[in-house]
N, C-alpha and C positions, 0 to 999 in steps of 0.2 A: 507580761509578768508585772511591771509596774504602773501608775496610774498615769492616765493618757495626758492629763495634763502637765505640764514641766515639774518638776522637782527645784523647790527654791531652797538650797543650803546656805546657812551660815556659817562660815568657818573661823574661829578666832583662835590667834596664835599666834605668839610672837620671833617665833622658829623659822628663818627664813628656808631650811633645807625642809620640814615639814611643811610649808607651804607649796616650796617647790613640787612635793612627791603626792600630797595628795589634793591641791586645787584641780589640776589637770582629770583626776578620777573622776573627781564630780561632775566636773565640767563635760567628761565625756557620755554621761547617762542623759545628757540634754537641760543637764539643772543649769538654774542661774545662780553663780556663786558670789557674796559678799565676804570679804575677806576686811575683818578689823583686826587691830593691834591692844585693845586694850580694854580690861573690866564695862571702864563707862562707854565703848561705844558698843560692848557686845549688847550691854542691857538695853540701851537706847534702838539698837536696832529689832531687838527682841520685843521690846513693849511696842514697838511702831509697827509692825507687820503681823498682817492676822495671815499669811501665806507661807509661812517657812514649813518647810518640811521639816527641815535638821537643824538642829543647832551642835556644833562639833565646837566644842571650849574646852582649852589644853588648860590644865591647869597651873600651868605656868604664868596666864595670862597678866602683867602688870595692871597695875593701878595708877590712875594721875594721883586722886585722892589717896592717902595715908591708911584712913578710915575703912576705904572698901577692899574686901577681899572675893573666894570666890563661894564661899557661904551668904556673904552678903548680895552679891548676886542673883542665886540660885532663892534664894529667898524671896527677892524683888520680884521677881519674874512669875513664879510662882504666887506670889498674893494680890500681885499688882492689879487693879481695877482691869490696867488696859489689854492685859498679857493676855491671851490665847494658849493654850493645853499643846507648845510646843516642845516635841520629843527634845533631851538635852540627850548629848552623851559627850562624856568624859575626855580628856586624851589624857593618861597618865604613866609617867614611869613605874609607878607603885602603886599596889594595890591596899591601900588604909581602912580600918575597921570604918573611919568615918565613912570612907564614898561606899561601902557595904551597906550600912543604915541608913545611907541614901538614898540607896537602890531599891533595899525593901521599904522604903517608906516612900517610894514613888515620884519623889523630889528630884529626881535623875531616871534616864530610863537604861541608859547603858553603858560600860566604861569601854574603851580601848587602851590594852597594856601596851608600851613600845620603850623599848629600850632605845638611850643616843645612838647608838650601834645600827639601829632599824631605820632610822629616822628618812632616809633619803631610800627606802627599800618598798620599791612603787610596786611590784605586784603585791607585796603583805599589805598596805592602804588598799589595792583593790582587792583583793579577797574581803578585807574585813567591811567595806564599804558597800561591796554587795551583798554579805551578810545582813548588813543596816538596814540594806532598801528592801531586801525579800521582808525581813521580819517587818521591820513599818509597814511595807505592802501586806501582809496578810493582819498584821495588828487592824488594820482601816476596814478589810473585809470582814473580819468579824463584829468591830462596831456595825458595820453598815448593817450586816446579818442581825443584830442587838436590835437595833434600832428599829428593824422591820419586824422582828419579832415581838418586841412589845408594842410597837403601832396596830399588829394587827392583834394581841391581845386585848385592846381598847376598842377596839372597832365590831361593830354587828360585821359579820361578816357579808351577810344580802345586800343592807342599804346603804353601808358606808358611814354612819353616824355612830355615833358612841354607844358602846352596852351598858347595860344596869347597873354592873357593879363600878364601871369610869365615870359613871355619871353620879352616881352617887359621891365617889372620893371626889370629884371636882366640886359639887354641893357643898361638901363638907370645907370645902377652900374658899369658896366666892360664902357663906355663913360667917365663916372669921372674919371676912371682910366687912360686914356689915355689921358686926357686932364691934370692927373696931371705928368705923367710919358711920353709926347708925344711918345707915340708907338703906334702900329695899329692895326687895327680892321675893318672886313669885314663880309659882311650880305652874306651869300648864299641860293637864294631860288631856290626852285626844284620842277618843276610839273612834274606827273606824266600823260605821253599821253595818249587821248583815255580813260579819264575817264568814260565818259557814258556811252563808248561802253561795257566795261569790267565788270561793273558792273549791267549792263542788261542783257550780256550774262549767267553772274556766278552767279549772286544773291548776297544780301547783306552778307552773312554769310559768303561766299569764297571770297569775295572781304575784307570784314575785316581782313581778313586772311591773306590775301596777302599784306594789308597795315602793319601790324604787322612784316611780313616778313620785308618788304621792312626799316621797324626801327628799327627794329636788326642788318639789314647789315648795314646800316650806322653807327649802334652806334658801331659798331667793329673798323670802321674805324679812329676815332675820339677820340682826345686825351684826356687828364680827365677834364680839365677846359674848354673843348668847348664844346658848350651849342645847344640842339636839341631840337624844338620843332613842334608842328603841326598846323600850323594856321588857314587850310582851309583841306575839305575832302580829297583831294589828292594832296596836297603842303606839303612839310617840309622845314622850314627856321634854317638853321644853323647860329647860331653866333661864329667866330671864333678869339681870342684874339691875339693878336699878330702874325697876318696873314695877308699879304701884298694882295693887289687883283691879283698880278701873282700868289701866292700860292694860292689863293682862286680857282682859276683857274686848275692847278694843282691839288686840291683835287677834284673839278668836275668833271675832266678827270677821276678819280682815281674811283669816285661812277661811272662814266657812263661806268668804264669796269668792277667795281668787284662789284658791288651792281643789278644795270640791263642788264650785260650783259649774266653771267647766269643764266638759266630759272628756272621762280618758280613750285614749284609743289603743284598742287593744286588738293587733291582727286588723280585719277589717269591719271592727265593731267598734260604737259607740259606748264609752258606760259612763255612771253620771255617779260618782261616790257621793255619800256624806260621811260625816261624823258629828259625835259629842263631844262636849267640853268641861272639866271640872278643871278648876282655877284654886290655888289655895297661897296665900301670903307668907314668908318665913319671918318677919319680925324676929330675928336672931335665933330663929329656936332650930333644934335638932331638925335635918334633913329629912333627916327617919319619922316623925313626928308629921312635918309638914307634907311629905310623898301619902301618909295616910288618909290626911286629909283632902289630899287634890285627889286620891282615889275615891276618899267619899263621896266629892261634888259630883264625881264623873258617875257615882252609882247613880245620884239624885238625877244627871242628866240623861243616863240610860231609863231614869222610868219617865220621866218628862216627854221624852222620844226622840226621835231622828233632829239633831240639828238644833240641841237643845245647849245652853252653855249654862252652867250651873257653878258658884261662890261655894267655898268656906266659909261661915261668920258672915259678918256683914260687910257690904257691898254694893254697891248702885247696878243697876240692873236696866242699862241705857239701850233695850232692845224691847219689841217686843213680843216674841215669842220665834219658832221656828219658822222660813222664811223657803217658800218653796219657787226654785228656782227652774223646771221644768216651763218649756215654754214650747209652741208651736212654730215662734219663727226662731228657734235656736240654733236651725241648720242640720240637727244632726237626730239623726233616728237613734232616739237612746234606748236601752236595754231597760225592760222591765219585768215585774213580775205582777 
């Protein structure tokens, strides 16, 4: 029911018989308990540890300082650079309008009422403590549920790279970038020839396959902040950060020898892909504007033919022409038509 690895609580309180009744609780779920006396060493140990599960602060907690209370605090922890999104929850004899607007305003995650009467009343700490862990424990399973759910709304689902519409919202992010830092930025789009053909002959199953290939080799090639995704069935558009369009160029060369120049193997077949290339610059402008234009070079290299790498604008053009990579001692009996 809880998460396999230890549970690290905090516990701060200056209640020696509250200590007594509920260190032991914690202690018994296998957590590691720290036990402070006081405002500045709960904060001190709260901004130092990115592990706590619980933070349990009675609000009685003293101050050495005059100045801090337990708003001040709750506050710290909360904005602090070093703090980590640790659950707080309350211990309080009273329930105050204030730790309510605390609650709903997320600054707190939960109180515990106890009366002096209670205070040494060690089954009510463990009810209400396993109350804590369930609810944290399933609070973590729905982030993690969160979390895989918008991962995989980002994701092609086939190749594992980014969709159109994430690739575009991240465009839109590394563009501000460059408009605040004038550096550059180039669109690289890539179709793969003979789409029809290839996947009439092979079938959808081997043809996935081979798309799959074909986004592994790329992603070997490409460095950690440049950004791949799948726009269309046999297109991949690279976005590349501080990549000039003669680099952009350069690295098209670079897929069109080590991505499709050797053959895929598919079952126990040979196949020898290509593709085209349109290239387009963003010089700060709209995303949307620039993806047009790398779709136009890519028309220009669709009539060019097989293995053609075609600019937006101008451009050095450090190739020359398509370069056919079919050879006799290749080793391998390739697939033709």
């Amino acid at each position: 029911m809880y998460p396999q690895t230890p549970p690290n609580f905090l516990l701060a309180s200056p209640d020696p018989a509250l200590l007594v009744a509920v260190e032991p609780v914690l202690a018994a779920s296998g957590a590691q308990v720290e036990v402070v006396l006081s405002l500045e060493a709960a904060l001190a140990s709260m901004a130092a540890s990115r592990t706590l599960t619980l933070a349990l602060i009675d609000t009685t907690l003293p101050a050495l300082d005059p100045r801090m209370n337990i708003d001040g605090l709750l506050a710290a922890v909360r904005t602090g650079e070093s703090a980590s999104r640790v659950p707080i929850v309350l211990i309080s004899d009273t329930v105050t309008q204030v730790w309510i607007d605390r609650l709903a305003e997320g600054v707190i995650d939960d109180f515990i009422l106890h009366s002096p009467g209670r205070t040494a009343d060690v089954p009510y700490w463990r009810l209400r403590i396993e109350m804590l862990l369930r609810n944290r424990h399933q609070a973590r399973e729905l982030e993690i549920l969160r979390d895989a759910q918008m991962m995989n709304a980002q994701m092609d689902h086939l190749t594992g790279v980014y969709n159109r519409e994430t690739m575009l919202a991240m465009l839109f992010r590394e563009t501000d970038r460059v408009q605040r830092l004038n550096s550059s930025l180039s669109l690289l789009l890539l179709d793969i020839d003979d789409f029809g053909h290839w996947n009439s002959r092979l079938g959808n199953g081997a043809w996935d396959d081979l798309l799959c290939q074909v986004a592994s080799r790329i992603t070997r090639l490409l460095r950690s902040y440049d950004i791949l995704s799948r726009p269309g069935k046999d297109e991949f558009l690279l976005g590349l950060p501080g990549c000039s369009a003669v680099n952009a160029v350069m690295l098209a060369e670079r897929i069109r020898a080590e991505v499709f120049a050797t053959a895929y193997r598919v079952g126990a077949d040979s196949i020898r892909l290509s593709a085209c290339f349109g290239i387009a610059s963003s010089m700060g402008r709209s995303p949307v504007v620039v993806l047009r234009e790398a779709e136009q070079a890519l028309q220009w290299a669709r009539t060019a033919g097989p293995e053609s790498i075609q600019c937006f604008g101008d451009c050095p053009n450090p190739y020359d022409g398509p370069v056919r990579y079919l050879s006799s001692s290749s080793g391998d009996e390739l697939m033709a038509w």
